[in-house]
NUBAVO-545691 format. One record per residue: residue number from 1; x, y, z of N, C-alpha, C in turn; residue in three letters. Coordinates in steps of 0.1 Angstrom, whole numbers, plus 5000, padded with zeros to 4 digits. Each point is the difference from the previous one (the first is absolute). Example, Ala and Ser with C-alpha at 12.3 -4.5 7.8 and 13.67 -1.06 7.14 Angstrom:
! residues 2
+-------+------+------+------+------+------+------+------+------+------+------+
! vexlo !   nx !   ny !   nz !  cax !  cay !  caz !   cx !   cy !   cz ! miza !
+-------+------+------+------+------+------+------+------+------+------+------+
!     1 ! 5132 ! 4943 ! 5078 ! 4991 ! 5012 ! 5000 ! 5009 ! 5012 ! 5000 !  ala !
!     2 ! 4996 ! 5011 ! 4993 ! 5009 ! 5011 ! 5000 ! 4992 ! 5011 ! 5008 !  ser !
+-------+------+------+------+------+------+------+------+------+------+------+
END
This chain:
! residues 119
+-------+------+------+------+------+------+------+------+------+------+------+
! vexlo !   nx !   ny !   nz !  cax !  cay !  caz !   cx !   cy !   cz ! miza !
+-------+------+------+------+------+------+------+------+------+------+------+
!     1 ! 0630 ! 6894 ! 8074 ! 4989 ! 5005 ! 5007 ! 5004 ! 5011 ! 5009 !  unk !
!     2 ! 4991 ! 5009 ! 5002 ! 5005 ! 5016 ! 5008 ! 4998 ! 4992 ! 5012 !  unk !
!     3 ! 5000 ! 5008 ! 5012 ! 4996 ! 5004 ! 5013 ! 4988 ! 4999 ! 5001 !  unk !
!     4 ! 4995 ! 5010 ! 4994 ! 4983 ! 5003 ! 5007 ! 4998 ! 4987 ! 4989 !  unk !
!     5 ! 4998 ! 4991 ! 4989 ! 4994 ! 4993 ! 4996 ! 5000 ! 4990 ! 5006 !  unk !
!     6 ! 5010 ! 4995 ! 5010 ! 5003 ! 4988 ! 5003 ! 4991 ! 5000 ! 5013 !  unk !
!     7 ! 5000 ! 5017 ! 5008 ! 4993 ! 5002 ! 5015 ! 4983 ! 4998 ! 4997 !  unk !
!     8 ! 4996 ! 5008 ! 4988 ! 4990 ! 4992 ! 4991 ! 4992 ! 4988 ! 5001 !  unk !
!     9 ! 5010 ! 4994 ! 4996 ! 4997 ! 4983 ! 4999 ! 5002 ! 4994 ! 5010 !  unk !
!    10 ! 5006 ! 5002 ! 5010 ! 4998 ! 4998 ! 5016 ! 4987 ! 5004 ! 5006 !  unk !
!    11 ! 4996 ! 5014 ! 4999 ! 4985 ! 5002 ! 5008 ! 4996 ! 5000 ! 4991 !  unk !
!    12 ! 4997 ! 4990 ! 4983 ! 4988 ! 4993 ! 4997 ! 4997 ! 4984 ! 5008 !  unk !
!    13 ! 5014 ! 4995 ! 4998 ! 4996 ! 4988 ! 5007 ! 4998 ! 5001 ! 5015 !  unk !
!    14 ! 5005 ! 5008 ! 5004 ! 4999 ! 4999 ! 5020 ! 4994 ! 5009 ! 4997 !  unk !
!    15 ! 4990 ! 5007 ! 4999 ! 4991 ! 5012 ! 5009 ! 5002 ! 5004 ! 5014 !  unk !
!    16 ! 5001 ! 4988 ! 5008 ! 5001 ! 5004 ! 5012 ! 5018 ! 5008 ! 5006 !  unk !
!    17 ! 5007 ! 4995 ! 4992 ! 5014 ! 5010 ! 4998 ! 4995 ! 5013 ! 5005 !  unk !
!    18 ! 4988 ! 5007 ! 4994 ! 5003 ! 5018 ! 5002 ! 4992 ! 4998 ! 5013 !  unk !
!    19 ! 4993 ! 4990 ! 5007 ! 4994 ! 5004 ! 5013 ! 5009 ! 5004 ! 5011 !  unk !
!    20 ! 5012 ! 4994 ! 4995 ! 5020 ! 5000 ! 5011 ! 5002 ! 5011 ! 4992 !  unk !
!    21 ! 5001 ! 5007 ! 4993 ! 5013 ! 5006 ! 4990 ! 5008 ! 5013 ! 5007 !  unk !
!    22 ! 4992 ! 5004 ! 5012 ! 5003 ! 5012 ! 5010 ! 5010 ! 4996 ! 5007 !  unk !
!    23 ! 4997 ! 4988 ! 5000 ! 5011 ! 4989 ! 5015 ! 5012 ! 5000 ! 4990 !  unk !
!    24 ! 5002 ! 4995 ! 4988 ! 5012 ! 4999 ! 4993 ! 5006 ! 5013 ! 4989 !  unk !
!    25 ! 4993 ! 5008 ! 5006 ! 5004 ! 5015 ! 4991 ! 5011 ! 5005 ! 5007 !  unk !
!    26 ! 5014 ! 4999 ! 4996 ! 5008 ! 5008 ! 5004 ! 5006 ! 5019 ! 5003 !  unk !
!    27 ! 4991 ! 5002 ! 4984 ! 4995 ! 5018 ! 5002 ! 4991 ! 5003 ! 5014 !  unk !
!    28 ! 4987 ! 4986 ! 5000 ! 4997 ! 5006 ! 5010 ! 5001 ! 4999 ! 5017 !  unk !
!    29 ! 5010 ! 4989 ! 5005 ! 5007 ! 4997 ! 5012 ! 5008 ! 5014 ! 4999 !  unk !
!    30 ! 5009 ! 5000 ! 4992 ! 5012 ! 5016 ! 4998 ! 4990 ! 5012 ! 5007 !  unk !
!    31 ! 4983 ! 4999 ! 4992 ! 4995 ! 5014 ! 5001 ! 4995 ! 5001 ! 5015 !  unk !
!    32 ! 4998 ! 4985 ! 5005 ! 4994 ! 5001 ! 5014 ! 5010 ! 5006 ! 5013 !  unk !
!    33 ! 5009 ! 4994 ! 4996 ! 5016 ! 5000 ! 5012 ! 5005 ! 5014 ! 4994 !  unk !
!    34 ! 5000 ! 5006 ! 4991 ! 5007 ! 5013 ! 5001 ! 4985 ! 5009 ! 5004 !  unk !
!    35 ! 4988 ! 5000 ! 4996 ! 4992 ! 5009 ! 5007 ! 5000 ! 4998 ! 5017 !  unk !
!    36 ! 4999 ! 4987 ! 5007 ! 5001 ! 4996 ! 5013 ! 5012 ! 5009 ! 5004 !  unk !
!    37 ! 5010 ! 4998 ! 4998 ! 5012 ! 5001 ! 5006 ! 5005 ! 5019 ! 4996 !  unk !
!    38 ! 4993 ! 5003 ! 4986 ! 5003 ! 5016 ! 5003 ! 4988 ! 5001 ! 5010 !  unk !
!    39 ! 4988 ! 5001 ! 5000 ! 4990 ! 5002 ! 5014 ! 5005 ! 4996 ! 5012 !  unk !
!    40 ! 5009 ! 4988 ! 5003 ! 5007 ! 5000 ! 5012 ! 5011 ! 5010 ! 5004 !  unk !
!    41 ! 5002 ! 5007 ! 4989 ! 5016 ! 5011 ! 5007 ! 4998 ! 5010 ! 4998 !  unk !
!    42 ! 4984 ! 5006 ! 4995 ! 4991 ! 5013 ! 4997 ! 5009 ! 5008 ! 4990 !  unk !
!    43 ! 5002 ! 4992 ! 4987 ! 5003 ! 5004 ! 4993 ! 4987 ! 5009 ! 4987 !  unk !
!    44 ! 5007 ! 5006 ! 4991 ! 4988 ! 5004 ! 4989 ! 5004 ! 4992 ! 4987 !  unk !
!    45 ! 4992 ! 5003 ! 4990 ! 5007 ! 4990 ! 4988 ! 5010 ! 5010 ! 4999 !  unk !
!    46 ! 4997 ! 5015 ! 5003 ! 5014 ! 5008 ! 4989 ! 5008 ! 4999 ! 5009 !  unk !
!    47 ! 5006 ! 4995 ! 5010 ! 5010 ! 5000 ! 5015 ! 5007 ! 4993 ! 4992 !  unk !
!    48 ! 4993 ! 4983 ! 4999 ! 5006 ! 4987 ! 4997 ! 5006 ! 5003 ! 4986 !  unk !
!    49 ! 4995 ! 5006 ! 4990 ! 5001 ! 5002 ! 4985 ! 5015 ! 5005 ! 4998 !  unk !
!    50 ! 4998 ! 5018 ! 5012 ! 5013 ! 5006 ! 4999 ! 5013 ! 4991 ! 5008 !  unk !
!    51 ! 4993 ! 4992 ! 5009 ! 5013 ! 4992 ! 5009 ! 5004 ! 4990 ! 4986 !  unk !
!    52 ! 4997 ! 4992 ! 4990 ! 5007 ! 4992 ! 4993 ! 5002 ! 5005 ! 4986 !  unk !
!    53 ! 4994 ! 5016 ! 5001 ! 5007 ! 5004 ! 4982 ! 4990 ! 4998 ! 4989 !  unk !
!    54 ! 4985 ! 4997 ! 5008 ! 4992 ! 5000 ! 4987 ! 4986 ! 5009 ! 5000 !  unk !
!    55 ! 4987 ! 5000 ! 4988 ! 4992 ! 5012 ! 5006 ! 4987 ! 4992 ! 5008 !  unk !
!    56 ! 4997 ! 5009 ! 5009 ! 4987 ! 4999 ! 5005 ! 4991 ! 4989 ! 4993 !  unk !
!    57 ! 4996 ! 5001 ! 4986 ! 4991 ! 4992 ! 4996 ! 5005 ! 4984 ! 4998 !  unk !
!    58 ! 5015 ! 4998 ! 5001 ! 5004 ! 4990 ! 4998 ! 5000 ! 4991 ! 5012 !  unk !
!    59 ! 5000 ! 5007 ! 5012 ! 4998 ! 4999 ! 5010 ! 4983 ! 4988 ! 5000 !  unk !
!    60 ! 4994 ! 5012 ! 4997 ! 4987 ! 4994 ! 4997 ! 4997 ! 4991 ! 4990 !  unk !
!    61 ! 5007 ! 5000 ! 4992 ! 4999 ! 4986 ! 4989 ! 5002 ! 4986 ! 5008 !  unk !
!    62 ! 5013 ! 5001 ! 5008 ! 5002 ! 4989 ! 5006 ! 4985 ! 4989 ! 5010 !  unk !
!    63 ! 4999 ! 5016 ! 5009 ! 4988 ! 5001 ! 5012 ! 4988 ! 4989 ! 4990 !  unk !
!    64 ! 5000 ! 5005 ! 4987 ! 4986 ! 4995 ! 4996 ! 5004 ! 4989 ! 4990 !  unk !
!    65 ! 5008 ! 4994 ! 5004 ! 5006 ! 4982 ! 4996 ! 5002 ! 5004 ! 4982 !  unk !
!    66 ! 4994 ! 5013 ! 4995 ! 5001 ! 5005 ! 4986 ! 5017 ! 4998 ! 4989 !  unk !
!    67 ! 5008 ! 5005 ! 5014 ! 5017 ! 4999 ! 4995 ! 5008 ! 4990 ! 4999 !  unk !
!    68 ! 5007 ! 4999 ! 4994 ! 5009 ! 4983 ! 4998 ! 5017 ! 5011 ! 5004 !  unk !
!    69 ! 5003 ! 5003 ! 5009 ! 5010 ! 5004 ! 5004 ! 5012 ! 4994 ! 5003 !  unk !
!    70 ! 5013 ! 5007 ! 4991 ! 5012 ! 4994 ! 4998 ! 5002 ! 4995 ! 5019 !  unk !
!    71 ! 5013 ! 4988 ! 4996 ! 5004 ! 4998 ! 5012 ! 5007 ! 5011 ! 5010 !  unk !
!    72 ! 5008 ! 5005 ! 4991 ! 5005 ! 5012 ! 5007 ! 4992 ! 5009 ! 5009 !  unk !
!    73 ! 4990 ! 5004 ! 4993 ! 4990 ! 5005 ! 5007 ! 4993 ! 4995 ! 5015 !  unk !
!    74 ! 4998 ! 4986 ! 4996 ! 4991 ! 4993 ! 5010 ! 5017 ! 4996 ! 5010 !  unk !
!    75 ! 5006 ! 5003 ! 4997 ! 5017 ! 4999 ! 5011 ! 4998 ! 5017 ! 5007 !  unk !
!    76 ! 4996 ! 5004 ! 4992 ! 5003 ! 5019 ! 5004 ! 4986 ! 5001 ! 5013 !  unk !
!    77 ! 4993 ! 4993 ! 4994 ! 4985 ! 5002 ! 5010 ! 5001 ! 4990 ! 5011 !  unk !
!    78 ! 5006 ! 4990 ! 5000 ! 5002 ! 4990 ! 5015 ! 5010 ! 5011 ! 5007 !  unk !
!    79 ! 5009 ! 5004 ! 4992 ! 5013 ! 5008 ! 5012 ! 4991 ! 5011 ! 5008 !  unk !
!    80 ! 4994 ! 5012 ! 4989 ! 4991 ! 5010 ! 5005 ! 4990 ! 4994 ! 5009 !  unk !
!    81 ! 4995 ! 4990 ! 5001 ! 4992 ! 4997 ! 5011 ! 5004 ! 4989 ! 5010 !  unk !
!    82 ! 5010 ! 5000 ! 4998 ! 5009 ! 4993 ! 5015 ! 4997 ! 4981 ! 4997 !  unk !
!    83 ! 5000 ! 5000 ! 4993 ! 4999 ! 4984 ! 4997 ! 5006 ! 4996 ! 4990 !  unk !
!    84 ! 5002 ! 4983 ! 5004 ! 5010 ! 4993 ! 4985 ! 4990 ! 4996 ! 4990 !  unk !
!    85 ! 5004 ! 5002 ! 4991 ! 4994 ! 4995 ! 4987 ! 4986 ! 4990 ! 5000 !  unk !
!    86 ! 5008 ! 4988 ! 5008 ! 4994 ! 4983 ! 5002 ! 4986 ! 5010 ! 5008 !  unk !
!    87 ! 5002 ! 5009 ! 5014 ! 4987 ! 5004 ! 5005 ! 4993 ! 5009 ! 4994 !  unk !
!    88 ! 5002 ! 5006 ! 4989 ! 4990 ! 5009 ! 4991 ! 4998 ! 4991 ! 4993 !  unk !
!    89 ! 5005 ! 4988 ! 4991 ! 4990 ! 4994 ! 4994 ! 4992 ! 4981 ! 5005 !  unk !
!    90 ! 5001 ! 4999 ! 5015 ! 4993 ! 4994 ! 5004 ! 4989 ! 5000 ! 5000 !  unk !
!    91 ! 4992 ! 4991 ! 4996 ! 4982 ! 4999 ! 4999 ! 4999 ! 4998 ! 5012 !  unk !
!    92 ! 4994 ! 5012 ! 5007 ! 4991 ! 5000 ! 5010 ! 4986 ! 4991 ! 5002 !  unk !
!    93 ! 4995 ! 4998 ! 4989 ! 4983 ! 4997 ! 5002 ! 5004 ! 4982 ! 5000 !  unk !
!    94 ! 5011 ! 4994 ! 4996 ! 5004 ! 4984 ! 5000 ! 5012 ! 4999 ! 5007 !  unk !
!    95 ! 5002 ! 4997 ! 5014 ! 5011 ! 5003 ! 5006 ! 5010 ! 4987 ! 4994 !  unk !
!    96 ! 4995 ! 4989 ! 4997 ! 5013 ! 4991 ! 4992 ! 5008 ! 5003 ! 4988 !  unk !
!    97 ! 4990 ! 5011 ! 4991 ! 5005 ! 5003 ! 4988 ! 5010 ! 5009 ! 5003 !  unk !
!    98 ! 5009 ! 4998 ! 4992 ! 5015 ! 5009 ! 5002 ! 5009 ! 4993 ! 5010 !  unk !
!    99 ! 4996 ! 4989 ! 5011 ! 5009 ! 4996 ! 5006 ! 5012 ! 4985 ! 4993 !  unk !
!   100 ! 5011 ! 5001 ! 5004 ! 5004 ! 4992 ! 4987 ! 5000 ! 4982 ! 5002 !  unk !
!   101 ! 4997 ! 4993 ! 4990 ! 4993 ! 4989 ! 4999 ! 5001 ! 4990 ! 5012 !  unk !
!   102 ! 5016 ! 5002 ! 5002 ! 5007 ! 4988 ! 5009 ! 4993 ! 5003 ! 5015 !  unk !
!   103 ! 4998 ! 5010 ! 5002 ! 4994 ! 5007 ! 5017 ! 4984 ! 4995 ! 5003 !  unk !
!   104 ! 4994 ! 5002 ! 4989 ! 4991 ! 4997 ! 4996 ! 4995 ! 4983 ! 5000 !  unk !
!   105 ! 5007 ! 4994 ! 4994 ! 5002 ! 4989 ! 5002 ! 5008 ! 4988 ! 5016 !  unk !
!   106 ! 5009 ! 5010 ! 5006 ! 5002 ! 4996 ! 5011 ! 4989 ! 5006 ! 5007 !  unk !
!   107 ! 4995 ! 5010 ! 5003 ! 4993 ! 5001 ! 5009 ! 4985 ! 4991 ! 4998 !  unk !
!   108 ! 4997 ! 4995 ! 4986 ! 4986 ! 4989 ! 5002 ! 5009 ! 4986 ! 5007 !  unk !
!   109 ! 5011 ! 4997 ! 4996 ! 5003 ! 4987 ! 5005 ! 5010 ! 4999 ! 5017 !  unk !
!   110 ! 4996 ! 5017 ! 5007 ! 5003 ! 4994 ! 5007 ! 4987 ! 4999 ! 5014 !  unk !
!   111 ! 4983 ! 5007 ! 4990 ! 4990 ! 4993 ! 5005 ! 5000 ! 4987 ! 4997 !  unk !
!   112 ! 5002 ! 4994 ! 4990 ! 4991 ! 4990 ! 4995 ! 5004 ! 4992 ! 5014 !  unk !
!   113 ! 5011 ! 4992 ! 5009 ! 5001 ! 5000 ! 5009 ! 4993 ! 5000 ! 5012 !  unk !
!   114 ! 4994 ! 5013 ! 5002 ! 4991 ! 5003 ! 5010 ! 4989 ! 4995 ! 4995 !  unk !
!   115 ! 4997 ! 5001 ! 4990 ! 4982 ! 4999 ! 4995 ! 5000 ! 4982 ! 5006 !  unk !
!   116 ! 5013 ! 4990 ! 4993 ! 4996 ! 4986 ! 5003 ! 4994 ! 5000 ! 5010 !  unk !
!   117 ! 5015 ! 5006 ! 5012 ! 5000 ! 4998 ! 5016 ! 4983 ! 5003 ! 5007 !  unk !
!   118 ! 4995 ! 5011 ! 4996 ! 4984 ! 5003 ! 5003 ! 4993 ! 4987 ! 5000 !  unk !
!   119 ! 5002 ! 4995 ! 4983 ! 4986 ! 4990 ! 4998 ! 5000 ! 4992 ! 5009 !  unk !
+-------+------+------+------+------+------+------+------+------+------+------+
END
């Protein structure tokens, strides 16, 4: 079974899957955090393009979640905009997503705690 046949047969049975599919799109967290972050250092797409060696429109492919861009690339675009990797491709819009499991997990258990002490 392909890819898309299998994603397919996922949003036939879940429908509700594509109502999230923004929240779990990785092209488009990438296209959010490099448009945010070039607009934070007043950059242009052809500034950023010529700072990591690629053209203008590729620039723009990224911006519009359209491009699936080598790692190298997406290593060339965190340096060019002053950030590590892990914070260009952090999901902004789900602050737990991307953090890694165990932190995530200490930090519920070390409410759960407080929550008893409340009741």
């Amino acid at each position: 079974m392909r890819i898309e046949e299998l994603f397919a047969q996922i949003e036939a049975e879940h429908p509700e899957v594509t109502a999230v599919a923004h929240e779990v799109d990785p092209p488009a967290i990438l296209a959010l955090n490099v448009m945010r972050l070039r607009a934070e250092r007043g950059l242009t797409q052809a500034q950023l393009a010529a700072a990591i060696g690629v053209s203008q429109p590729r620039i723009a492919g990224i911006e519009s979640g359209d491009a699936n861009p080598r790692l190298s690339t997406v290593s060339k675009l965190a340096h060019a905009l002053g950030v590590t990797l892990s914070e260009l491709l952090v999901d902004n819009l789900n602050p737990t997503r991307g953090l890694p499991a165990a932190k995530i997990v200490r930090d519920r258990a070390e409410e759960e705690p407080r929550k008893r002490r409340a009741m």
